[in-house]
C-alpha positions as a printed NumPy array, in Angstrom:
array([[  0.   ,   0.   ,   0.   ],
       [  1.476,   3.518,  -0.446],
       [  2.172,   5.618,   2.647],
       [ -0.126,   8.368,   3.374],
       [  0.673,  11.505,   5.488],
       [ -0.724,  14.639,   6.471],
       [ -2.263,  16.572,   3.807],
       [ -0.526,  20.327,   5.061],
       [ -3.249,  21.358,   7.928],
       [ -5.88 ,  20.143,   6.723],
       [ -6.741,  17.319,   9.196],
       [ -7.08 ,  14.273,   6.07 ],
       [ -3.954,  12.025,   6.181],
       [ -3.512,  11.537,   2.035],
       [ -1.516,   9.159,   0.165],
       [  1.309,  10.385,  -0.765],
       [  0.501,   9.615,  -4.387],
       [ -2.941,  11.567,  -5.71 ],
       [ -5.194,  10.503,  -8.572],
       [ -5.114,  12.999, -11.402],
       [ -8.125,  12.54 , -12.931],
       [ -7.219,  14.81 , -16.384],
       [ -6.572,  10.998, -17.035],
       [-10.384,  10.14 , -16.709],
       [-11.149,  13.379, -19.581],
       [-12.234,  11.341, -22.559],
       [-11.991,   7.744, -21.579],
       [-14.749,   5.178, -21.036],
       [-16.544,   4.559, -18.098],
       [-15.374,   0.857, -18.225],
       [-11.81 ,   2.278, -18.54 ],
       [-12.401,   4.833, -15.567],
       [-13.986,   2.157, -13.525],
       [-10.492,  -0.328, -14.295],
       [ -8.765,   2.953, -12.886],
       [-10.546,   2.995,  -9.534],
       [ -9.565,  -0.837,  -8.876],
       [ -6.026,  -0.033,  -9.441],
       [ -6.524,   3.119,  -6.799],
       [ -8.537,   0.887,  -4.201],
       [ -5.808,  -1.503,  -4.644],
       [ -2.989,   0.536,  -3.999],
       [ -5.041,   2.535,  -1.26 ],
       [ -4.982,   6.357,  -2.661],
       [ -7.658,   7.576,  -0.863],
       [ -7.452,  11.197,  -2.835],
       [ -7.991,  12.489,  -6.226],
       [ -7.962,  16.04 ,  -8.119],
       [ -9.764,  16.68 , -10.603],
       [-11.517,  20.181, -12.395],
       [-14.116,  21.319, -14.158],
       [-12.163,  21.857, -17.176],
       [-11.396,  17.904, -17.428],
       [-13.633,  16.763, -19.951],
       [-15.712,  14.181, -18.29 ],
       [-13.498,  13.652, -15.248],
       [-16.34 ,  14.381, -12.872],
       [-18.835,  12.452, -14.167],
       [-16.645,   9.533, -14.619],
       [-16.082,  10.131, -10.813],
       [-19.17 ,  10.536,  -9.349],
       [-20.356,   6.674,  -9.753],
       [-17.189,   6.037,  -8.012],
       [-18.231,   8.089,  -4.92 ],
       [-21.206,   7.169,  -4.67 ],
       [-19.811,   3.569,  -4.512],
       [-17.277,   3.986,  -2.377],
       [-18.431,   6.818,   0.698],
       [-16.014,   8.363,   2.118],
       [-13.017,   7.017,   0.596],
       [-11.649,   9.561,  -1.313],
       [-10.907,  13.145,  -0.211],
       [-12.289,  15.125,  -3.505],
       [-10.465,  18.106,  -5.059],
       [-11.606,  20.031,  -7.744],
       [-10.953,  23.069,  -9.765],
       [-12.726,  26.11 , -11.168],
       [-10.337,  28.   , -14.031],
       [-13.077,  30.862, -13.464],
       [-11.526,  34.366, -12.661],
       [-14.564,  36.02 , -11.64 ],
       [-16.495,  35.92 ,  -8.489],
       [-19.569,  35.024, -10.415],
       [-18.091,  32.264, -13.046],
       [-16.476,  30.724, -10.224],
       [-19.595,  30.394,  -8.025],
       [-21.64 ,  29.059, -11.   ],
       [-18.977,  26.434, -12.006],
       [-18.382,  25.667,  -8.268],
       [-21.853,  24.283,  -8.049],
       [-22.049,  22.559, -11.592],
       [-19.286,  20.627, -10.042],
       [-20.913,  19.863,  -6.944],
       [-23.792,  18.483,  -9.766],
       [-21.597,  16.746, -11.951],
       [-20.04 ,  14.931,  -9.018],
       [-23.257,  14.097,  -7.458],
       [-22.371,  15.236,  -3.869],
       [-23.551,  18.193,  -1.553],
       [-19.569,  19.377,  -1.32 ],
       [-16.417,  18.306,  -1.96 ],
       [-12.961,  18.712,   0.551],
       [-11.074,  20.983,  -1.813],
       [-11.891,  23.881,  -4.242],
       [ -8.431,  24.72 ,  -6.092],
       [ -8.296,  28.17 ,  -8.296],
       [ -6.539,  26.303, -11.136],
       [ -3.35 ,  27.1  , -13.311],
       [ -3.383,  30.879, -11.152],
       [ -0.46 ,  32.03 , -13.163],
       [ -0.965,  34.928, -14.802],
       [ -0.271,  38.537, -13.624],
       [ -3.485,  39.815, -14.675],
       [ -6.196,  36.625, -14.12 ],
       [ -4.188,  36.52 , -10.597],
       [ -4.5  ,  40.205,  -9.503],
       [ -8.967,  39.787, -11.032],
       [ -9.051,  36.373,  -9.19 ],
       [ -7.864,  37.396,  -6.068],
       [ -9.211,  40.921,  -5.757],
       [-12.549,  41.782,  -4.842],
       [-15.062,  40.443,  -7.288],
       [-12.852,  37.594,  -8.092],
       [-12.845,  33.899,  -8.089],
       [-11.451,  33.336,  -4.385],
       [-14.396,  35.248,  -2.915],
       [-16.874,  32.445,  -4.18 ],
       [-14.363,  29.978,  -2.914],
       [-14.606,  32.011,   0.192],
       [-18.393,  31.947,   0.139],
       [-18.384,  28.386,  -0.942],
       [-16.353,  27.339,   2.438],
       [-18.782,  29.572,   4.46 ],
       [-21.627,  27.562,   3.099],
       [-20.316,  24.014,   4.057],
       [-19.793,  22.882,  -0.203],
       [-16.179,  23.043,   0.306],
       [-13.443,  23.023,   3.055],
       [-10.262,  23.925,   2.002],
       [ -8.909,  25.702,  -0.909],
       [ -6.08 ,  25.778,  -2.841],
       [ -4.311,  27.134,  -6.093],
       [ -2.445,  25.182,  -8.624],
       [ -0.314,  26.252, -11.769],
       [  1.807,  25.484, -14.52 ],
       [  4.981,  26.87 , -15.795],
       [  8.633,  28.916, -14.894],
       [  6.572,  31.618, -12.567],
       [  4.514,  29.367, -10.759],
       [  6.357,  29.21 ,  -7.521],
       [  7.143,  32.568,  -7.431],
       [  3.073,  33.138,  -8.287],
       [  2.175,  30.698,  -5.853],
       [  4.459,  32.626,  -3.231],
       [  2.126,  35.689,  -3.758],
       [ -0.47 ,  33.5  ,  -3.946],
       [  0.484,  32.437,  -0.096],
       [  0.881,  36.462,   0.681],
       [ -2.455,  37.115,  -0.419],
       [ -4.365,  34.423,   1.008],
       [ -3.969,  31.27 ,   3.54 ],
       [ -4.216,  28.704,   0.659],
       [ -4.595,  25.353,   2.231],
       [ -2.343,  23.467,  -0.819],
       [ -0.209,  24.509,  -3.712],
       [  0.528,  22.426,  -6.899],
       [  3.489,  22.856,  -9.177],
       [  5.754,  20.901, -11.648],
       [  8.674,  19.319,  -9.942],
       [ 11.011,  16.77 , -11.661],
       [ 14.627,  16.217, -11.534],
       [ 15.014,  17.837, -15.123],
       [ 12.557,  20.819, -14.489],
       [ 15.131,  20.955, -11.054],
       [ 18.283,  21.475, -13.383],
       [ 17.24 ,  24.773, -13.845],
       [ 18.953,  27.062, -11.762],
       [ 16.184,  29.706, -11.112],
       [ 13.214,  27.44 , -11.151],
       [ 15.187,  25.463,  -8.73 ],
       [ 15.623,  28.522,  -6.504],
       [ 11.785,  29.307,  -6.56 ],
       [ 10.502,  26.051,  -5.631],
       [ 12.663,  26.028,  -3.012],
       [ 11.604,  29.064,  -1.947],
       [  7.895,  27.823,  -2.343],
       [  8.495,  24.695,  -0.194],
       [ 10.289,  26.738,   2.612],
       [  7.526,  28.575,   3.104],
       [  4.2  ,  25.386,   2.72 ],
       [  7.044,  24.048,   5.57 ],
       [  6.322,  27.344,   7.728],
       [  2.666,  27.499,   7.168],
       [  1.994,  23.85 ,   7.079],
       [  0.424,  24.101,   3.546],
       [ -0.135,  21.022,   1.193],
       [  2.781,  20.684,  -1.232],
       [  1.522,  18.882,  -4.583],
       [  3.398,  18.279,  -7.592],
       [  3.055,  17.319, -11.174],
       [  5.076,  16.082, -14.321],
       [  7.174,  13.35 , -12.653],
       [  7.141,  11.415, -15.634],
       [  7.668,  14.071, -18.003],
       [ 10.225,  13.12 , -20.676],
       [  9.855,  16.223, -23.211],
       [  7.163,  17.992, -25.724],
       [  6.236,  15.933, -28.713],
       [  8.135,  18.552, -31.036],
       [  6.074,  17.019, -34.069],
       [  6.525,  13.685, -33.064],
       [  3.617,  11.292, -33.186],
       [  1.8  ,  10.882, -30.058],
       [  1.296,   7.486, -28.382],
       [  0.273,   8.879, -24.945],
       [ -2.698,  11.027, -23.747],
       [ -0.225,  13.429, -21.955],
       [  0.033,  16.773, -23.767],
       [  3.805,  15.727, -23.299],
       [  5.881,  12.593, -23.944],
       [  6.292,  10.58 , -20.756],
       [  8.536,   8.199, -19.763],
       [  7.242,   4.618, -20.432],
       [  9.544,   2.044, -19.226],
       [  8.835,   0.537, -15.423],
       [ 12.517,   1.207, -14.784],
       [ 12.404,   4.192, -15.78 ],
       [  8.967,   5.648, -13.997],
       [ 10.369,   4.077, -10.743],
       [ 13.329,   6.391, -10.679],
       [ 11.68 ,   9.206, -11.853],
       [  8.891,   8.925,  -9.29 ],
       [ 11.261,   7.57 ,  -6.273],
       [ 13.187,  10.721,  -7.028],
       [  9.793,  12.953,  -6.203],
       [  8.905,  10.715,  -3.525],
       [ 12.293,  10.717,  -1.82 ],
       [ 11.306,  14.87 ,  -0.855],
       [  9.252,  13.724,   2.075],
       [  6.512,  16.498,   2.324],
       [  5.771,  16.763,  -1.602],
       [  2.397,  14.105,  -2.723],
       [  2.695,  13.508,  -5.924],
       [  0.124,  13.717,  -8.944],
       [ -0.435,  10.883, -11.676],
       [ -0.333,  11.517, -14.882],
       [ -2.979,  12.536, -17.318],
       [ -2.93 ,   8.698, -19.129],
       [ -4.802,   6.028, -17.605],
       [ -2.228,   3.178, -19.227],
       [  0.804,   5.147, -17.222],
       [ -1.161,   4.132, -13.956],
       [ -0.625,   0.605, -13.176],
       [  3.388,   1.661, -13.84 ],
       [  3.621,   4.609, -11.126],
       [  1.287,   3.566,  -8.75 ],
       [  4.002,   0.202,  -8.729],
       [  6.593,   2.281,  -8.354],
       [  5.122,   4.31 ,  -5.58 ],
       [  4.758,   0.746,  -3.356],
       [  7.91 ,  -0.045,  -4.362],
       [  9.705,   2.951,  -3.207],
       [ 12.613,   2.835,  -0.374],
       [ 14.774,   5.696,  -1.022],
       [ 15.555,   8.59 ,  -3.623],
       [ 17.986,   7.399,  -6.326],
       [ 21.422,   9.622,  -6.589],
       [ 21.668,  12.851,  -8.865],
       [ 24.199,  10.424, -10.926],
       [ 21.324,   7.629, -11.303],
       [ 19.298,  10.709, -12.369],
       [ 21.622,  12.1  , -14.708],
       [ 22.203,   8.698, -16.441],
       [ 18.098,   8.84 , -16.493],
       [ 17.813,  11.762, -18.382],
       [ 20.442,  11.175, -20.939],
       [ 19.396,   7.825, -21.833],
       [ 15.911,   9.468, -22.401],
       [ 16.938,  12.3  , -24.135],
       [ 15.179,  14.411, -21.033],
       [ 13.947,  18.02 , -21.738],
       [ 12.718,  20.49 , -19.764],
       [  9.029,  20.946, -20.172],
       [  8.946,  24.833, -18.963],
       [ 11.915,  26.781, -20.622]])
């Protein structure tokens, strides 16, 4: 079974690996429903999903509704305003077939404008607020993508007690010297204010760059079991960061493996090797 620990202050203990359920966007139900074995199997006992996922929370909602109380739910609204967020808040609620969820997450909050109208008066995290205050969610949090994402998610912090963060984090994405510097930045300071550190892309490999694509990742991931072991013991071995699948249901038997299997975080040489042999790129340049 994979280890679960404290999700930041939030009260739920979480496994340490998360469901992302951009995997569960455009697949079958019978394919979704193979999905939720492998999760019961392994014991995750959280996913995070969003609005924005195709049919993610449909595809989700027989599971809860199967399983009570198994799963800690997150979604997201990519909303900006105070009145697009409270509308989609509630379809969600609807598509999910539940009276709340744990986690409302203002998703990919990375740029300067949509940041400064979501977080300002009329914005997106007053319906979160509101949404709290009426019991239909408890905590909330703010995810993103990209090179300013821990520095966004910083002000993010500033601005607002977010209960989690999410942000890419792989040993690649870590070569880079000033991304590097931000994250750690970012994770000094979920450490001080016991907030929920969640990351994403462990098994990215690089873009398709015309290539054709044989995965249902907007990126080329890494495919062999080898391979996805070291690249998710490496995220693993930082012990306060969960880690997020990735958006390809055939990729989840392989991590979800590695994630039992994991003991300690291979060396920056095993790493190295890792990326060279895979011809490893930065995703976010």
């Amino acid at each position: 079974m994979i280890l679960r620990m404290p999700f930041g202050a939030t009260g739920h203990h979480s496994s340490r690996v998360i469901f992302g359920a951009a995997a569960l966007g455009s697949v079958s139900k019978a394919e979704a429903d193979l999905a939720l074995d492998l999760l019961l199997e392994h014991g995750v006992n959280h996913i995070d999903v969003a609005a924005g996922y195709g049919d993610a929370e449909l595809r989700i909602a027989s599971w809860l509704q199967r399983n009570p109380g198994t799963f800690f739910v997150a979604t997201k609204t990519g909303e900006r305003s105070y009145r697009g967020a409270r509308e989609q808040i509630r379809r969600s609620l609807d598509r999910l077939g539940v009276d709340r969820v744990d986690s409302i997450q203002l998703h990919n909050l990375v740029d300067v404008i949509d940041w400064d109208t979501a977080l300002s008066a009329g914005g997106a995290l007053e319906a979160a607020i509101e949404a709290r205050e009426e019991g239909l969610v408890r905590f909330i949090g703010v995810t993103g993508h990209g090179l300013s994402v821990p520095e966004m998610h910083r002000r993010s912090l500033d601005r607002f007690a977010f209960d989690s963060v999410l942000a890419p984090y792989n040993f690649v994405q870590m070569q880079d010297p000033r991304y590097a510097e931000t994250f750690e930045g970012l994770a000094d300071v979920c450490a001080e204010r016991n907030v929920a550190l969640q990351t994403i892309k462990c098994l990215a490999r690089r873009r398709w760059d015309g290539r054709p694509h044989t995965a249902a990742t907007w990126y080329e991931p890494l495919r062999d079991q080898a391979d996805v072991d070291l690249a998710v013991h490496w995220v693993l071995g930082r012990p306060e960061a969960f880690l997020l699948t990735t958006g390809d249901v055939e990729l989840l038997p392989r991590l979800l493996g590695a994630a039992e299997r994991f003991d300690q975080r291979p060396t920056d040489e095993q790493m190295t090797e890792l990326a060279s042999r895979a011809h490893a790129e930065p995703l976010f340049v």
